[in-house]
C-alpha positions as CSV (number, residue, x, y, z in Angstrom):
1,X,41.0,22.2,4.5
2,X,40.9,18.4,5.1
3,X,39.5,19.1,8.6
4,X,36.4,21.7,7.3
5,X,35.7,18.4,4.2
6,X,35.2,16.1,7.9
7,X,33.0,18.4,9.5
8,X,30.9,19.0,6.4
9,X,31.1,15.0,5.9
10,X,30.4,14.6,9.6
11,X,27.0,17.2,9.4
12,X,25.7,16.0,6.9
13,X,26.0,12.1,8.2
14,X,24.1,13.6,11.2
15,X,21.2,15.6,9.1
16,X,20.4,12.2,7.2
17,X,20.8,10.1,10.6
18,X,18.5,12.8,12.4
19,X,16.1,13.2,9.4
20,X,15.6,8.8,9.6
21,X,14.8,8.6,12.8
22,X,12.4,11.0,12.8
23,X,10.7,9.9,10.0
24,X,10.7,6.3,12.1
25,X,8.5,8.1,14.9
26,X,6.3,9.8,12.3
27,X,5.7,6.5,10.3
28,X,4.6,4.6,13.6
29,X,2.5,7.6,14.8
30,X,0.9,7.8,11.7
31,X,0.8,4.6,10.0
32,X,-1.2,6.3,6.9
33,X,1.8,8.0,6.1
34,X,4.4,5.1,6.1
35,X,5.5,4.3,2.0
36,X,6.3,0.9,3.3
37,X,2.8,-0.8,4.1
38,X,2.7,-3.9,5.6
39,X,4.1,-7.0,3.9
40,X,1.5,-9.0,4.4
41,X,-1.3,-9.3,2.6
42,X,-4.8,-7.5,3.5
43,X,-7.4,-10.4,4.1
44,X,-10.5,-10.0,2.4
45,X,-13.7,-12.3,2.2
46,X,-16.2,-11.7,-0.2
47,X,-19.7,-13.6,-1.6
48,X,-19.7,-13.7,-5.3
49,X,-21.4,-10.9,-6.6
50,X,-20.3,-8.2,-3.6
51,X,-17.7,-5.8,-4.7
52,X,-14.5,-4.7,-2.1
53,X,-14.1,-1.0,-2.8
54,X,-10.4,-0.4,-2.0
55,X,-10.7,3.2,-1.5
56,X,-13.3,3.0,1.6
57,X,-10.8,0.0,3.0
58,X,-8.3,2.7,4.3
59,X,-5.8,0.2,3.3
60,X,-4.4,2.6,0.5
61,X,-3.7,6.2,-0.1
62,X,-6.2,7.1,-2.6
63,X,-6.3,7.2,-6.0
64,X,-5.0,3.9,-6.5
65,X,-4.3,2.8,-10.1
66,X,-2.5,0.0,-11.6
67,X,-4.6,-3.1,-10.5
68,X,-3.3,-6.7,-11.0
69,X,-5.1,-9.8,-10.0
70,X,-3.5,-13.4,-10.0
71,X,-6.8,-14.8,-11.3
72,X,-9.3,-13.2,-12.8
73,X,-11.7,-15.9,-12.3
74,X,-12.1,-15.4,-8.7
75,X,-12.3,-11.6,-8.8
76,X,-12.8,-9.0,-11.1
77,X,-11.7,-5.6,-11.4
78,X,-14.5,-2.9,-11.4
79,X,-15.0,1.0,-11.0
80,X,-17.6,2.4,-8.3
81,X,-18.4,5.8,-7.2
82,X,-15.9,5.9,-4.8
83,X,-12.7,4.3,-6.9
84,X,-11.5,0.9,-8.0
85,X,-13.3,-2.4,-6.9
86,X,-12.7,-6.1,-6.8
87,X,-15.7,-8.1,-7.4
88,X,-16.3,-11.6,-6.4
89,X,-16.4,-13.4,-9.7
90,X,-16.6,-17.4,-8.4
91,X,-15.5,-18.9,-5.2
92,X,-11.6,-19.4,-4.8
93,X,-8.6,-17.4,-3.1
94,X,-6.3,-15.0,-5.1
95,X,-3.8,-12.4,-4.7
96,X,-4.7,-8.8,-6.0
97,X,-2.4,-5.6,-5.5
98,X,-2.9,-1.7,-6.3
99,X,-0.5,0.7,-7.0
100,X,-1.1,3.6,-4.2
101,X,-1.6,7.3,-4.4
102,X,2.1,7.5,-2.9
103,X,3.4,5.0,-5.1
104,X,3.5,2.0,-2.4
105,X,1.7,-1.2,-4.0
106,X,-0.7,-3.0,-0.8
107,X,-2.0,-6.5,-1.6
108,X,-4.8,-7.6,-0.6
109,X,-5.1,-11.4,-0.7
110,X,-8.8,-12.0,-1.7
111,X,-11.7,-15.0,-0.7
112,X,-14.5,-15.2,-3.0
113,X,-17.0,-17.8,-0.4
């Protein structure tokens, strides 16, 4: 009995180790696909007025909801055509994340020139 619990114990260590890496190869294969984006923030430069539509950045799997903005001076959070938009507001530098289709949050660290 205790030797058929170790083999069951001992498959099932293998399935998850198995199923990992494979999802490893697929996530650097197909970076759209990874639920952990990058870290770092996305670096966007904008002139006030002109709007960053985060859909059409491929940054994000869309719809994105959930928007926050450290300050909503510099940018402001709009709705275009194709999805949710930051618009340069005055000129400065903030940080501004969405909440992706697959539930991953991308930041996108914002310049308003």
């Amino acid at each position: 009995m205790r030797t058929t619990i170790a083999a069951m114990v001992g498959l099932l260590v293998l399935t998850l180790f198995v199923g990992y890496a494979r999802c490893e190869g697929v996530q650097s294969t197909y970076p759209e696909l990874n639920p952990h984006p990058s870290a770092e923030p996305y670096a966007v430069v904008l002139q006030v007025g002109e709007i960053f539509k985060v859909c059409m950045s491929g940054e994000v799997i869309c719809p994105v909801s959930v928007p926050i903005c450290d300050d909503l001076k510099v940018v402001d959070v709009v709705d275009t055509p194709e999805g949710l938009g930051f618009k340069g507001i005055s000129p400065g530098i903030t940080l501004c994340s969405v909440q992706s289709g697959n539930g991953a949050r991308r930041i996108f660290r914002i310049t308003v020139q």
